[in-house]
NUSEMI-437637 format. One record per residue (C-alpha): residue number from 1; x, y, z; residue in three letters. Coordinates in steps of 0.2 Angstrom, whole numbers, always signed. Example, Ala and Ser with C-alpha at 12.3 -4.5 7.8 and 13.67 -1.06 7.14 Angstrom:
1	+62	-22	+39	ala
2	+68	-5	+36	ser
This chain:
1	-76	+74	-12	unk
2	-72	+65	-28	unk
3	-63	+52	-19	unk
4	-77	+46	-10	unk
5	-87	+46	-24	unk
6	-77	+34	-33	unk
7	-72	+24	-18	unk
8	-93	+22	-14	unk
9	-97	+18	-30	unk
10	-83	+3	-32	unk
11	-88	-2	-17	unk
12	-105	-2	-21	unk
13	-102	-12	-36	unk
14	-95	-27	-30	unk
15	-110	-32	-16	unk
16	-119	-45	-21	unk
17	-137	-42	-18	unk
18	-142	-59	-13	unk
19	-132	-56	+3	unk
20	-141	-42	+8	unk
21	-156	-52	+3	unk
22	-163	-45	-16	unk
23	-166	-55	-27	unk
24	-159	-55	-44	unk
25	-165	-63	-61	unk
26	-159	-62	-80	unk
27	-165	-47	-82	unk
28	-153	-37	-67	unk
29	-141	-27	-78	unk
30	-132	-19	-65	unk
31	-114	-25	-57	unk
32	-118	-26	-39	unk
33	-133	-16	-28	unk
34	-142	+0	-37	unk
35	-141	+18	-32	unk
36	-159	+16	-23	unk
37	-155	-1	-13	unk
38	-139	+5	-4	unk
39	-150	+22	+2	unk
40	-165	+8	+7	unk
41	-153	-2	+15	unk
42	-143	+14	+24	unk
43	-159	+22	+30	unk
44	-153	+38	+20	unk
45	-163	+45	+5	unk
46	-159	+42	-11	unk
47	-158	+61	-17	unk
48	-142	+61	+0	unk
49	-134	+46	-7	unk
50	-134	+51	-25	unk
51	-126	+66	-22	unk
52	-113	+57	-10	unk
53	-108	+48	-26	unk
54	-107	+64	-37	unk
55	-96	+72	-23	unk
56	-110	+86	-21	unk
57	-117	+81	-3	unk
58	-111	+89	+12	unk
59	-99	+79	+25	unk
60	-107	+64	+31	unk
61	-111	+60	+48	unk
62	-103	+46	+58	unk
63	-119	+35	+57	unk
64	-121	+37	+40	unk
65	-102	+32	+40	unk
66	-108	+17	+50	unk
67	-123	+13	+41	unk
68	-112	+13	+24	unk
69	-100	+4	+29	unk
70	-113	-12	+33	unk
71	-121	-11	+18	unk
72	-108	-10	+7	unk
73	-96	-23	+17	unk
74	-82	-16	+24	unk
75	-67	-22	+32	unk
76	-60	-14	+45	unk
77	-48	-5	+33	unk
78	-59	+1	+22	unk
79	-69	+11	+35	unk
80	-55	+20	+42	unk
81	-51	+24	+22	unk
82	-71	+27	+19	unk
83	-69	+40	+36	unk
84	-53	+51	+30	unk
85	-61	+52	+12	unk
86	-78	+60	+20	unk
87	-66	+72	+31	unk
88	-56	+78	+17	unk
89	-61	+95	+15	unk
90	-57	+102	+32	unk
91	-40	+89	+37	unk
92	-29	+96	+27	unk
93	-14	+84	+34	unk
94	+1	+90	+34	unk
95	+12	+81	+24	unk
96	+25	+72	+34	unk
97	+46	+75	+31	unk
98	+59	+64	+27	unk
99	+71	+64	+40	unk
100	+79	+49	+47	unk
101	+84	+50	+65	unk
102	+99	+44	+68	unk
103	+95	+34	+82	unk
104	+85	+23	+68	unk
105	+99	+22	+56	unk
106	+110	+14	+71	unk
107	+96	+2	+76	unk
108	+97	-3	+56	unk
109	+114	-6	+59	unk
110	+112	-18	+70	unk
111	+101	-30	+60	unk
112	+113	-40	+50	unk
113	+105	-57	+48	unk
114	+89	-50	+39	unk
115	+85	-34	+26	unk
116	+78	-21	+33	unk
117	+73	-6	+26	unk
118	+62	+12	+31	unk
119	+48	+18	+20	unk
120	+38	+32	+18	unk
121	+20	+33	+12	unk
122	+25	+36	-4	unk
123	+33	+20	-2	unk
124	+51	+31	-8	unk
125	+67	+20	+3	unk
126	+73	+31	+13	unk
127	+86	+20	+25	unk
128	+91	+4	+22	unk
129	+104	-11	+28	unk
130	+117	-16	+17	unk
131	+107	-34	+16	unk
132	+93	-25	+9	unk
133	+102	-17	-3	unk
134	+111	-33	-9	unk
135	+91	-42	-10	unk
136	+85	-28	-20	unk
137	+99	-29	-31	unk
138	+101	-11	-34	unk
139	+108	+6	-21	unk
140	+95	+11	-7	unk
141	+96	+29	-12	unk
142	+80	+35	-23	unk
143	+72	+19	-25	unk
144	+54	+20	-24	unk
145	+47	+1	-21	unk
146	+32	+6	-34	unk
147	+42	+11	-47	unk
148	+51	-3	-45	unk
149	+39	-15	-48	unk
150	+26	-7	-59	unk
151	+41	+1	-69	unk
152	+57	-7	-73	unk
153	+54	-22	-83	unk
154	+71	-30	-79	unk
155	+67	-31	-61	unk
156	+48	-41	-61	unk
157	+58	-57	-60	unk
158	+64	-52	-44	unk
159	+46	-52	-37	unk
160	+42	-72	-36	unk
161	+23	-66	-33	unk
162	+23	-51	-43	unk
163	+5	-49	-46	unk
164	+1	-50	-27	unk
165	+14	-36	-23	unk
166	+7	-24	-38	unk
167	-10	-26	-28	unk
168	-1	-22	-10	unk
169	+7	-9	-19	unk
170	-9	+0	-24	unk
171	-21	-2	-10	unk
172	-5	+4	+0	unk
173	-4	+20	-10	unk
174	-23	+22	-10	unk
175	-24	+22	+8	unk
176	-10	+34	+6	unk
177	-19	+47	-4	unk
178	-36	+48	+8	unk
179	-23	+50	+22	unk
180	-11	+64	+14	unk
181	-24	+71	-2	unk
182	-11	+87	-2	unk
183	+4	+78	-4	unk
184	+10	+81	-23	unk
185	+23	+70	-21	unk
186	+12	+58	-20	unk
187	+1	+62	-34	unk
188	+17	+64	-47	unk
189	+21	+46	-43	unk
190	+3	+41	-45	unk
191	+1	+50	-64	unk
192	+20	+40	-68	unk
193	+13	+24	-62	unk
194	-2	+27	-73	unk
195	+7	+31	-90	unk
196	+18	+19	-87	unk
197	+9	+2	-82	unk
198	-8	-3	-88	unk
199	-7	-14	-72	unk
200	-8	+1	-63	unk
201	-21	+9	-72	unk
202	-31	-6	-72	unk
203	-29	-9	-52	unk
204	-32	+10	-47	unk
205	-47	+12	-54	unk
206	-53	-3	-44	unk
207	-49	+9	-27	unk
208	-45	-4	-16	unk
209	-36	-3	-3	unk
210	-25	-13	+8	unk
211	-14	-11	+25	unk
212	+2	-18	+24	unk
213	+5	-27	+41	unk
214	+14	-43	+40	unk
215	+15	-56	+28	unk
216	+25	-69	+16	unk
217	+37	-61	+3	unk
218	+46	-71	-9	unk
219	+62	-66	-18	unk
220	+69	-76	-35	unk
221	+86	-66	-32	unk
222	+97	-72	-46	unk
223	+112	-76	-35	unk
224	+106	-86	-20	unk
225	+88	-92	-28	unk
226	+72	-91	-22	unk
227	+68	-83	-4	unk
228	+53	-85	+8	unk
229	+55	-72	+19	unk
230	+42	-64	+32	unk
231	+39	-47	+31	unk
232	+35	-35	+48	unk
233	+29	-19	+44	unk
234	+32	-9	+59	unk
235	+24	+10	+59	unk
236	+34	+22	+69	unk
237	+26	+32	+83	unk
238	+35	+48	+79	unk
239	+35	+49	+60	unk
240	+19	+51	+52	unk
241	+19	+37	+36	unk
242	+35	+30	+40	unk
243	+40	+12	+43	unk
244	+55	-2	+49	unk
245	+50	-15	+37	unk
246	+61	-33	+43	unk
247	+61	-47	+30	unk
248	+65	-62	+41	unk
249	+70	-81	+37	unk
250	+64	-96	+46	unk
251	+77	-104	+55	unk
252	+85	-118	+48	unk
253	+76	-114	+32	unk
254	+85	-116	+16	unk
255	+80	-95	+17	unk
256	+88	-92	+30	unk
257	+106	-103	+22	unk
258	+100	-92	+7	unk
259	+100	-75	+16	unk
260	+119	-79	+22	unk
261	+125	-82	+8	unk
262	+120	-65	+0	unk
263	+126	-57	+16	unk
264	+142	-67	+12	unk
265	+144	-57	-5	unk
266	+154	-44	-7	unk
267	+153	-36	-24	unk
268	+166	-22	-20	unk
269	+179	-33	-17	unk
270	+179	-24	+1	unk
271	+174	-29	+19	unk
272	+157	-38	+20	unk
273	+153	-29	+36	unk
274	+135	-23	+35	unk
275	+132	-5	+31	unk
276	+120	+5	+28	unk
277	+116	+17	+16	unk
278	+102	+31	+19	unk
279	+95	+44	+8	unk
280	+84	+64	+17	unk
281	+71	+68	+11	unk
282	+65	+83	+15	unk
């Protein structure tokens, strides 16, 4: 229950106690609400809550879940994260495969006018258009999205808002860990992240989390300039963790004159017919 340990007590740092109405003066050294006003204000005892955030207590019920959750401010994302963290112990979710249909790759064939990639909950690409490939300036097969950002130097510039994506990044992979905690996979990737970026570092031990849903995502590609795409982030019915992530143009936007042009390329001196390139995982 360590998780939700740290998770409660991050969250519980960040409430400002004059909108749960205590007031505060000079004196008030703590960050946030103490120990004893979130168990006040949850109706729990303040022994319970102390061993919530020392991972000793026992599972939680749903309306200590609830009460929680409104005392400490959650969003509707946080209290799905808050609810897997308290059921840890006896999930034990499976760890989902790898596997691309192929019906999926075909339908990634079709879409030549935008990238489009799959993901994993690991945020490893597994399948991905020729287009993608070409935005991302590098071979689909064993890229990992975190990596790429937190990791290879040359590549930031790529990212015209890089700081926004290293914080989508890691409330992704959080969201990730309370949903697959036996995945160690997942937790290699999290220990490179964290000898290699003190970004990473810094961001993680914040414990936030984030759904990724849809949004803008802008490219400085060093052929074809800077690209303001929008990006759907579609979750597959029948692949635990997976998604189809479509990074479209508006049309008649200098983006979407920008995104033919880089489907124009062809840097193997071959035909520009889009293809895609895939890498299994099992």
């Amino acid at each position: 229950m360590e998780d939700l340990a740290h998770f409660l007590r991050t969250r519980r740092g960040r409430v400002d106690p004059a909108t749960v109405g205590i007031p505060t003066d000079s004196r008030r050294r703590v960050a946030g609400l103490r120990r004893e006003e979130v168990a006040h204000l949850s109706g729990v005892s303040v022994d319970y809550y102390v061993r919530l955030e020392q991972g000793r207590a026992k599972q939680p019920s749903e309306q200590i879940l609830d009460a929680l959750a409104r005392v400490l401010g959650l969003d509707e994302t946080e209290r799905g994260h808050l609810d897997r963290l308290a059921r840890q112990r006896r999930r034990g979710a499976k760890v989902p495969g790898g596997r691309v249909r192929p019906e999926l790759l075909r339908v990634l064939d079709l879409i030549t006018d935008a990238p489009a990639l799959i993901m994993n909950h690991r945020l490893d690409v597994l399948a991905g258009n020729r287009l993608a490939g070409l935005l991302l300036g590098q071979p689909i097969p064993g890229l990992n999205t975190a990596r790429h950002i937190f990791l290879e130097e040359a590549e930031r510039g790529l990212y015209a808002d890089w700081e926004t994506c290293t914080l989508d990044v890691v409330g992704h992979l959080r969201l990730a860990v309370g949903q697959f905690p036996e995945d160690p996979r997942l937790a290699s990737l999290i220990g490179e992240l964290a000898m290699g970026s003190e970004r990473f570092r810094r961001l993680w031990a914040r414990a936030d989390v984030r759904a990724r849903t849809h949004g803008r995502k802008a490219y400085r590609h060093p052929l074809v300039g800077l690209l303001e795409l929008h990006q759907e982030n579609l979750a597959l019915p029948d692949a635990t963790g997976m998604e189809l992530l479509v990074l479209s143009a508006a049309p008649g936007s200098p983006t979407e004159d920008g995104l033919r042009l880089l489907a124009g390329l062809d840097t193997d001196g071959g035909d520009t017919r889009p293809t895609v390139t895939t890498r299994v995982r099992e």
